[in-house]
MIKESE-226932 format. One record per residue (C-alpha): residue number from 1; x, y, z. Coordinates in nm, 2 decimals, padded with zeros to 4 digits, m for minus. Example, Ala and Ser with C-alpha at 12.3 -4.5 7.8 and 13.67 -1.06 7.14 Angstrom:
BEGIN
seq, px, py, pz
1, 01.23, m00.45, 00.78
2, 01.37, m00.11, 00.71
//
This chain:
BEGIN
seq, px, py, pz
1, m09.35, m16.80, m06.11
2, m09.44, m17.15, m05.96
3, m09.47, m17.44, m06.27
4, m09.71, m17.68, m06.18
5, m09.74, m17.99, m06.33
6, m09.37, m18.07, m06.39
7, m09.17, m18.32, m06.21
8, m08.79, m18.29, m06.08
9, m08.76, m18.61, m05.90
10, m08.55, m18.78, m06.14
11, m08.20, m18.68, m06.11
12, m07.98, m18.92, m06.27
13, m07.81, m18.64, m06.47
14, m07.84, m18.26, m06.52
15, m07.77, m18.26, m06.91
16, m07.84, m18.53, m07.16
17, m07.50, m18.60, m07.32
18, m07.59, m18.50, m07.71
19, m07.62, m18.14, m07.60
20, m07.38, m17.98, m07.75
21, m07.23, m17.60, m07.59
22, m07.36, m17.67, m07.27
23, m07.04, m17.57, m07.10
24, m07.02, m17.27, m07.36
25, m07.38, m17.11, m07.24
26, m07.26, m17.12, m06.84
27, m06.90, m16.95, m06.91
28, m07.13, m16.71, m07.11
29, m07.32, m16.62, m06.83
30, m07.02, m16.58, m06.57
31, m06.85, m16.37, m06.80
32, m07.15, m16.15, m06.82
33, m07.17, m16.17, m06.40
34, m06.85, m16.08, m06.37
35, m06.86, m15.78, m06.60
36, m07.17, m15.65, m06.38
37, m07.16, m15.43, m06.07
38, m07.12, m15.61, m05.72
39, m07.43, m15.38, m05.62
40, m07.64, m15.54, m05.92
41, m07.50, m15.93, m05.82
42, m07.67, m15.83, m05.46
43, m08.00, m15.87, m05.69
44, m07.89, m16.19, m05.87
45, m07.83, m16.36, m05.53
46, m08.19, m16.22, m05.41
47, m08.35, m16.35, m05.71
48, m08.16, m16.72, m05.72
49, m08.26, m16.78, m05.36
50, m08.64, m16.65, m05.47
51, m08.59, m16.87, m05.77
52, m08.50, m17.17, m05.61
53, m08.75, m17.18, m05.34
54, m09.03, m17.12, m05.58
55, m08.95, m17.36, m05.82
56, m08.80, m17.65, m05.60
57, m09.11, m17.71, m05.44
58, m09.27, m17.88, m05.76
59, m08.97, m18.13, m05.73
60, m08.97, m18.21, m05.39
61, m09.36, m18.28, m05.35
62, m09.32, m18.62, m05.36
63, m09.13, m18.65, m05.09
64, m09.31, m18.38, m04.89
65, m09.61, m18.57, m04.95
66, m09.45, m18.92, m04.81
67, m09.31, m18.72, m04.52
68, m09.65, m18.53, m04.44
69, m09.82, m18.85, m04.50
70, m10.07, m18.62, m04.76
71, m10.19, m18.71, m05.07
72, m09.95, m18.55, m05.38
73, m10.28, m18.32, m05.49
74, m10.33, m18.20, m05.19
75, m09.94, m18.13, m05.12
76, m09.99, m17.93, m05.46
77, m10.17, m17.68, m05.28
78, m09.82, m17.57, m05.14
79, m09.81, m17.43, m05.43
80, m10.06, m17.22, m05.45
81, m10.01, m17.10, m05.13
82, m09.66, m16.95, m05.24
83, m09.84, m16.80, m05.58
84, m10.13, m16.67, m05.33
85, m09.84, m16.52, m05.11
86, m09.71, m16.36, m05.41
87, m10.01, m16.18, m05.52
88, m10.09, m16.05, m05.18
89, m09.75, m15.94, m05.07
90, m09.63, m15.75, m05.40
91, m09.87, m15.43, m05.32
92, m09.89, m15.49, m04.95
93, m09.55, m15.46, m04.85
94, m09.43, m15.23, m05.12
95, m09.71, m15.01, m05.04
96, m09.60, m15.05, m04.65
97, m09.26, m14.99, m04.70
98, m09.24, m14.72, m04.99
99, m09.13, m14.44, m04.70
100, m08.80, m14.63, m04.65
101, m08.44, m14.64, m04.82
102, m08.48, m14.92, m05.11
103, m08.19, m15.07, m04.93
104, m08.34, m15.14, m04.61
105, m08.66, m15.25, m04.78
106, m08.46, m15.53, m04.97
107, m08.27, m15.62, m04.63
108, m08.59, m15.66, m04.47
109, m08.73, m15.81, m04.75
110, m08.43, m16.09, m04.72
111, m08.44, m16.13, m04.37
112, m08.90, m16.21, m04.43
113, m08.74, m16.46, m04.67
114, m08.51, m16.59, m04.47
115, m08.74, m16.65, m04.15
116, m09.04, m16.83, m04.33
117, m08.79, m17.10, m04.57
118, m08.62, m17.14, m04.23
119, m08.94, m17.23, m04.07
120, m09.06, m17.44, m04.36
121, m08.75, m17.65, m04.29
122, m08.88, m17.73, m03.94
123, m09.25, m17.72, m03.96
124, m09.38, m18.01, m03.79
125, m09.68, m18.06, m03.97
126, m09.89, m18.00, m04.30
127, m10.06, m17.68, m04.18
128, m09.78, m17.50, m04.06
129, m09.59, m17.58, m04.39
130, m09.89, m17.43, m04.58
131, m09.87, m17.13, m04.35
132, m09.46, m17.04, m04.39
133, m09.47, m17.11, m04.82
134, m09.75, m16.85, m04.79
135, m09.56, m16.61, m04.59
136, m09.24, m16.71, m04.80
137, m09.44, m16.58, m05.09
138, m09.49, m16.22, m04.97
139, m09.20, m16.06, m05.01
140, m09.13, m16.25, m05.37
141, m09.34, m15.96, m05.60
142, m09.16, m15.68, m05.33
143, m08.85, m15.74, m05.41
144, m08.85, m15.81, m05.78
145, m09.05, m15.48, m05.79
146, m08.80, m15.26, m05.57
147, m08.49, m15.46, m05.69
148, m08.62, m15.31, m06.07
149, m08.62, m15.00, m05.97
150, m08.26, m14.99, m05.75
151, m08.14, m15.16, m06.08
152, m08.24, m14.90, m06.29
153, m08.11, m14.60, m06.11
154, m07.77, m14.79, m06.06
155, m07.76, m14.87, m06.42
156, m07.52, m14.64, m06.65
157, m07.78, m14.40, m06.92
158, m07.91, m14.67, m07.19
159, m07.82, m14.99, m07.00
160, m08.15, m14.96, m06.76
161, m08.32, m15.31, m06.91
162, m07.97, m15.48, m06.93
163, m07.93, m15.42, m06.52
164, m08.26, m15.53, m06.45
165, m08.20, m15.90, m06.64
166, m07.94, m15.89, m06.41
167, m08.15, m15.93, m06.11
168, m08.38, m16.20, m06.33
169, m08.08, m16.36, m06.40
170, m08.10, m16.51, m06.03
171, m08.43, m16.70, m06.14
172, m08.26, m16.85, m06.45
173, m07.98, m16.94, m06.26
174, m08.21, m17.12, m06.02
175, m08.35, m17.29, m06.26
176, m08.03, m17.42, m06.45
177, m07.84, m17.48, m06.08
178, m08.01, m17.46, m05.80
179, m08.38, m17.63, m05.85
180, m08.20, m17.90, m05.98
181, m07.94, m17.95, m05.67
182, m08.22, m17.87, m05.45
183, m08.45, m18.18, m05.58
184, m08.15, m18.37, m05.58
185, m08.08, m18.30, m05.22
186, m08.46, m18.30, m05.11
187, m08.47, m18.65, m05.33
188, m08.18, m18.84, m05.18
189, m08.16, m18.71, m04.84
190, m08.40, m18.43, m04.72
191, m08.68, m18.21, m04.85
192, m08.58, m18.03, m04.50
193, m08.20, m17.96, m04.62
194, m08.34, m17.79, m04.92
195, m08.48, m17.55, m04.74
196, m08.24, m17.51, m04.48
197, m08.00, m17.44, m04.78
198, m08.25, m17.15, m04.94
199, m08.26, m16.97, m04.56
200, m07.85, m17.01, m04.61
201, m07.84, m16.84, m04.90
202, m08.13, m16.54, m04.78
203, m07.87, m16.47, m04.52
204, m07.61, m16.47, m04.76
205, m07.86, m16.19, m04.98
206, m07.85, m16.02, m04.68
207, m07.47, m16.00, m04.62
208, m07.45, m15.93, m04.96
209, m07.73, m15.61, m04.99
210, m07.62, m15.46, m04.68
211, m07.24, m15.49, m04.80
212, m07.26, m15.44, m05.18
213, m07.55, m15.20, m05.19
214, m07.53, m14.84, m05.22
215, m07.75, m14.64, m05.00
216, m08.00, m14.46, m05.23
217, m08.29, m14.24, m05.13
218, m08.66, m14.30, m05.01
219, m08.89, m14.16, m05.22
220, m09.02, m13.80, m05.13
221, m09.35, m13.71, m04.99
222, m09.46, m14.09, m05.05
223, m09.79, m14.22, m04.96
224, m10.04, m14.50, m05.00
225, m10.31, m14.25, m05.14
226, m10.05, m14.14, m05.44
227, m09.97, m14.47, m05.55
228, m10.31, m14.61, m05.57
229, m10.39, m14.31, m05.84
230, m10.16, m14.60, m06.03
231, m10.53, m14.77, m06.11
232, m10.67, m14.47, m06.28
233, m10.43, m14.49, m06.54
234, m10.49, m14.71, m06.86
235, m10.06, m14.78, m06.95
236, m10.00, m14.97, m06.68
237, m10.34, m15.19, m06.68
238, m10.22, m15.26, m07.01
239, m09.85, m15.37, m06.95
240, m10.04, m15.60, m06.60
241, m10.26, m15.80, m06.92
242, m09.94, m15.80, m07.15
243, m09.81, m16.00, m06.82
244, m10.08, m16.20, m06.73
245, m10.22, m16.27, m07.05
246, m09.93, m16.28, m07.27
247, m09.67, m16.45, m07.04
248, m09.93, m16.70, m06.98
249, m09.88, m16.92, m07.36
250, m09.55, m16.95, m07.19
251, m09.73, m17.17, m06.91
252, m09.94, m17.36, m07.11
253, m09.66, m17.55, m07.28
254, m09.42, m17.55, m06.93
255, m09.70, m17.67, m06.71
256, m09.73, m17.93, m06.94
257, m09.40, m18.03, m07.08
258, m09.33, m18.36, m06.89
259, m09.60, m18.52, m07.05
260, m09.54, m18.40, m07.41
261, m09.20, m18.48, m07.40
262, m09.26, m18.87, m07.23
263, m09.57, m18.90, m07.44
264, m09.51, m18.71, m07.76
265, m09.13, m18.70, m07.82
266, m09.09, m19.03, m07.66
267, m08.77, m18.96, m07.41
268, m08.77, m19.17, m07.11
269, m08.91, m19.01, m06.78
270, m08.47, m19.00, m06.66
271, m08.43, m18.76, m06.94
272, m08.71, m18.50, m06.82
273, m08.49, m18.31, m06.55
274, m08.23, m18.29, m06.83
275, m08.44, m18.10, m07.04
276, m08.54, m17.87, m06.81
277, m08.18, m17.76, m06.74
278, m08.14, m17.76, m07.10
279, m08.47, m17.49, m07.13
280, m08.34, m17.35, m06.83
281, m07.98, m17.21, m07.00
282, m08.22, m17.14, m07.27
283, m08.41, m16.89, m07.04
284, m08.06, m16.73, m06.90
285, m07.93, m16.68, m07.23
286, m08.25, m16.54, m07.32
287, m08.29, m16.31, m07.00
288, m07.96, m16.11, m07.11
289, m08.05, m16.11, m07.46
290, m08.38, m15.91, m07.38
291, m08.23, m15.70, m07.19
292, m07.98, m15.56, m07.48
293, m08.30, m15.57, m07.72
294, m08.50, m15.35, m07.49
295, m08.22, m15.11, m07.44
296, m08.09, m15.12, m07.80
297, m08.48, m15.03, m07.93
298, m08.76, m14.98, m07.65
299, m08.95, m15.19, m07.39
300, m09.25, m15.17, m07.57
301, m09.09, m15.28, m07.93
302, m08.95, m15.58, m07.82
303, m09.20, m15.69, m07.60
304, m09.43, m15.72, m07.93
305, m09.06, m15.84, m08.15
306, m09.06, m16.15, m07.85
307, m09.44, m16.20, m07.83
308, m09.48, m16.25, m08.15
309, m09.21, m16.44, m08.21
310, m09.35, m16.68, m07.87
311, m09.64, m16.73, m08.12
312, m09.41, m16.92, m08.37
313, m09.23, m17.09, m08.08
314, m09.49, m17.22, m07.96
315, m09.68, m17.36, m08.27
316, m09.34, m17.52, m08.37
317, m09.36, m17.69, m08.10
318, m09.68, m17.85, m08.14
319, m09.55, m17.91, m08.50
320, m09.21, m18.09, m08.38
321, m09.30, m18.23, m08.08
322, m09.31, m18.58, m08.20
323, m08.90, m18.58, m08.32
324, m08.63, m18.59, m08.04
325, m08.38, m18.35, m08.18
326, m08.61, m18.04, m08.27
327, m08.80, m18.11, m07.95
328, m08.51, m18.05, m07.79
329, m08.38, m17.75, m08.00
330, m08.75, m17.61, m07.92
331, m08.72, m17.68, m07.54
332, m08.41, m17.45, m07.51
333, m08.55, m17.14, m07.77
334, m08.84, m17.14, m07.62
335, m08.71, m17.09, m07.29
336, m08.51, m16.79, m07.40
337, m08.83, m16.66, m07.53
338, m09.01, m16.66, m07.22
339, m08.75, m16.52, m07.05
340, m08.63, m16.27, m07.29
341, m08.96, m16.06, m07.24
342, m08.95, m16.05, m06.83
343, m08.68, m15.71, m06.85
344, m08.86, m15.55, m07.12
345, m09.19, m15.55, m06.96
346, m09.05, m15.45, m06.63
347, m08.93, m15.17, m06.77
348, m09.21, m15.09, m06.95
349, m09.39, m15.09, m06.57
350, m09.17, m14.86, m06.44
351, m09.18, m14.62, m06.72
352, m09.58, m14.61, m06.68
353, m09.58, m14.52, m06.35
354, m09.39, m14.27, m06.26
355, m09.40, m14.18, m05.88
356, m09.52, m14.50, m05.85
357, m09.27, m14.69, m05.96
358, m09.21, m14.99, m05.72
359, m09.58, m15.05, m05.67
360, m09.61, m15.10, m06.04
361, m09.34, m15.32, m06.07
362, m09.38, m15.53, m05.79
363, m09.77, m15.57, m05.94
364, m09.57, m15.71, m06.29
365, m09.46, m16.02, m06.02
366, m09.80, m16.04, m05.97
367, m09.91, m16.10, m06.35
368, m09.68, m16.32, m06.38
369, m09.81, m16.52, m06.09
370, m10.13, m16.49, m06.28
371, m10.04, m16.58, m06.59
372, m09.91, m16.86, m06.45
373, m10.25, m16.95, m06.33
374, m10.43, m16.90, m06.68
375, m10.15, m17.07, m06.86
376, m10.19, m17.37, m06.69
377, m10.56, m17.39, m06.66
378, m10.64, m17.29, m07.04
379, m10.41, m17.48, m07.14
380, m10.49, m17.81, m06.96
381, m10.87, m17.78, m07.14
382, m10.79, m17.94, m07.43
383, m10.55, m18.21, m07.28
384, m10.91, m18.28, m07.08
385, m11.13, m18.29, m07.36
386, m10.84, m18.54, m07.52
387, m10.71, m18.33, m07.78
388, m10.33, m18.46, m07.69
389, m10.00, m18.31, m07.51
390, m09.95, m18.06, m07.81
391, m10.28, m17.91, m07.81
392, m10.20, m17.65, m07.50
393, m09.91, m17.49, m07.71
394, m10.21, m17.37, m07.93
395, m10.40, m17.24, m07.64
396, m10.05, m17.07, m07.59
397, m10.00, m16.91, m07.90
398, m10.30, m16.78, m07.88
399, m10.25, m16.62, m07.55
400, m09.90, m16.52, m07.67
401, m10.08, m16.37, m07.94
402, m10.32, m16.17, m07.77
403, m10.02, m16.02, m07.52
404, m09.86, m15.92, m07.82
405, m10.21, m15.70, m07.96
406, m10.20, m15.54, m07.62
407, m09.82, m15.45, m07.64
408, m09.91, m15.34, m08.00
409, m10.16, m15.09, m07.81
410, m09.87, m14.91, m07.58
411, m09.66, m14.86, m07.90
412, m09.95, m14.74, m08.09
413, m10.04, m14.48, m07.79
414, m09.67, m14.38, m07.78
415, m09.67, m14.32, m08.13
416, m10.00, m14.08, m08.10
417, m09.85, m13.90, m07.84
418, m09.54, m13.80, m08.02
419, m09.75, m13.69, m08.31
420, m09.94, m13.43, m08.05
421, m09.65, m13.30, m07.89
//
């Protein structure tokens, strides 16, 4: 889910020094790591390197810009072109691939990864950049979508949302770790070594999937035809607007939280990377926890439970923004928020479509992709018509709200047919 609007450049520290439990939140997580299956980790190392090359790019423009000798807006459109590679590639190559063992899907899912960061390392010029982050988008939605479905047959009865925050955990990782090394190392020496450390670690997915992975089997009798009948069905329409509509309050206060935090809270522009690592461990903790929430009541429960409560996030934010302390406090719980919903709505995907199953989840990639675009837009309106840095967390409850109605909808519908049967 590319964040536009926020910048990583400065990189004087990765946490501000008052945050307290820092170091408590990251031995957290590797005890939880280590506790998983090595054939779920393949998924975590898939999704870090996904993470990191999606959301690095917003901190190395700068530099790509200087280096391309292109204007910093136009240099934006990089990414877009990784979003638009997104979209495309999460029905096309599932769709392509769905006759194949999961396992080599992901391999060759890895090795499309690997090929088109490599080549972003090396382009020469603008145009070919612009060409590999597209292709480096396609096979982003693919594997999240098959990767949620391996998960879930690996995981033991009851733990199915808890494996597949394991795989997201990759993307909160990337956020806390690697997008911040990445900038770093893009910022002080090379944008190119960035991505010639992404290709380094898709060859180390690939190691990893073809070493760790169990061999599981294709799907029977599968064709293009049967999982296009996926459209005609109204549950999983309704769990693609909980994604693109809901998830998207989430991007109306990200795309925007550099400038609420400089201009609002009033921290310096050194403490902004800070803060994103800070909302980063906020979103890994908060991954794991909606994972156990989904498994412990259903998918379509606590997607409304985390909805709703990203409503009240996100207005206390607007309310708070203005004090250091609780702007900070607001950063991290609102990152777990955000993230806390991405298992439970997978898995509500999955659930909707069955015999369709990685089609539909890699189209949940998708809505978030698009969400991301709505987020940002909506969301910059009112900054535009000079209502201030807290007005898009309105626009973002709002959305928030109306993801939640939706969700609401699917438990509602459930409900009904228990009664009939």
């Amino acid at each position: 889910m590319p964040v536009p609007g926020i910048n990583f450049t400065d990189q004087q520290s990765f946490l501000p020094e008052n945050i307290k439990g820092k170091t408590y939140i990251l031995r957290l997580l590797i005890y939880y790591l280590r506790r998983m299956k090595l054939s779920l980790i393949t998924l975590t190392i898939g999704g870090f390197g996904i993470g990191m090359t999606e959301f690095v790019m917003m901190g190395i423009l700068p530099d790509i810009s200087h280096a391309m000798n292109v204007s910093i807006p136009v240099t934006g459109y990089l990414v877009s072109s990784y979003a638009l590679g997104v979209v495309l590639g999460a029905p096309l190559l599932v769709g392509l691939a769905g006759n194949y063992p999961p396992k080599k899907i992901l391999i060759g899912l890895m090795v499309m990864f690997t090929i088109f960061n490599g080549l972003s390392a090396f382009a020469p010029n603008y145009e070919l950049l612009f060409i590999s982050r597209l292709f480096a988008g396609l096979p982003h939605g693919a594997f999240f979508g098959v990767g949620a479905v391996v998960a879930s047959r690996l995981a033991d009865p009851g733990r199915e949302a808890r494996a597949v925050s394991v795989m997201f955990a990759g993307l909160t990782i990337a956020n806390t770790i690697g997008v911040p090394l990445g900038t770093f190392i893009g910022h002080n020496f090379s944008w190119r070594i960035t991505f010639v450390i992404i290709a380094l670690i898709g060859l180390f997915a690939i190691w990893s999937i073809k070493s760790w992975l169990p061999e599981l089997p294709a799907a029977k009798n599968k064709n293009i035809r049967k999982d296009l009948k996926l459209f005609t069905r109204l549950q999983p329409w309704l769990v693609i607007g909980i994604t693109a509509i809901g998830t998207g309050g989430f991007f109306a206060w990200f795309s925007y939280i550099a400038p609420l935090l400089t201009e609002v809270s009033g921290f310096g522009s050194n403490a902004i990377t800070p803060i994103l690592v800070l909302t980063g461990l906020g979103m890994a903790l908060g991954n794991f926890i909606g994972g156990r929430l989904a498994d412990s009541h259903s998918p379509a429960i606590a997607t409304c439970l985390l909805l709703l409560a990203m409503v009240g996030s996100l207005i206390t934010v607007s309310l708070v923004s203005q004090y250091q302390i609780p702007a900070l406090a607001m950063a991290f719980v609102t990152g777990a928020l955000a993230f806390s919903v991405a298992s439970p709505i997978q898995i509500l995907m999955i659930n909707a479509a069955k015999g369709s199953e990685m089609l539909a989840s890699s189209l949940s990639q998708a809505g978030f992709n698009i969400g991301n675009a709505i987020g940002a837009y909506l969301g910059g309106l009112p900054i535009a018509a000079g209502l201030g840095y807290t007005s898009p967390e309105w626009v973002g409850a709002g959305l928030a709200f109306a993801g939640f109605l939706i969700a609401l909808v699917i438990v509602f519908r459930k409900n009904e047919n228990l009664k009939t049967t």
